[in-house]
N, C-alpha and C positions, 0 to 999 in steps of 0.2 A: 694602621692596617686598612687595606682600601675593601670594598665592597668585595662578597663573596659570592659566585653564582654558581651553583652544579646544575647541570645540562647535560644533554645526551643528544648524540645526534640526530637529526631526521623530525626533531622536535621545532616544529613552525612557534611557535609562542619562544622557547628559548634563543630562536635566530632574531625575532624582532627584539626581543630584550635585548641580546646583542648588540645589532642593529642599533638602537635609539638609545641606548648607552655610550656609543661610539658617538654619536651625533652628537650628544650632551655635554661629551667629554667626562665622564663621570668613572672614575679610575674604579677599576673592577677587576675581580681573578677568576677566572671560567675554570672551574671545576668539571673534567667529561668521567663520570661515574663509569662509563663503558670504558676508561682504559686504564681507571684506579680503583685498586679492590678497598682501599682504605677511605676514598672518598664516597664508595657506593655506601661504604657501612653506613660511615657519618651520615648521609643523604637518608637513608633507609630508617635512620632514628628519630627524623624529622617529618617527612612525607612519604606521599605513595608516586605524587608526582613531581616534574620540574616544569620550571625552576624552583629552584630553590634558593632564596638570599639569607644567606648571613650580616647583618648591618655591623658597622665600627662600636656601636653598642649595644652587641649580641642578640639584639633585635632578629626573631626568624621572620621570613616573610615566603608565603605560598605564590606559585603566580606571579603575573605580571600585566599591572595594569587592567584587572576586570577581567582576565583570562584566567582561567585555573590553569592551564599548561598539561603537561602531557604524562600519562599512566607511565610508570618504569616498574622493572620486577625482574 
């Protein structure tokens, strides 16, 4: 299962995560909470913001990189 990200657009910290994930080559799933009501849930039981990571060993992770990322609701 490769890296999991939920993100929401217009969010500047989850575009560079993006961004420097691509660059890294670091196989990832972009989750956009604005156009799944099942991934908002999931995201919603984790944080209040994105990004949000899921790791290959269920590891959560807030943020990106020293950025908390962006308020969602």
């Amino acid at each position: 299962m490769a890296l999991i990200m939920y993100s929401i657009p217009g969010c500047g910290t989850c575009a560079r995560a993006k961004r420097e994930m691509i660059e890294e080559e670091i196989d990832f799933e972009e989750r956009n909470i604005n156009i799944n009501e099942q991934w908002y849930q999931e995201a919603i039981k984790l944080a209040v913001t994105v990004p949000i990571f899921i790791h290959e060993d269920d590891r959560v992770e807030i943020g990106w990189r020293g950025d908390s990322g962006c308020l969602f609701q």
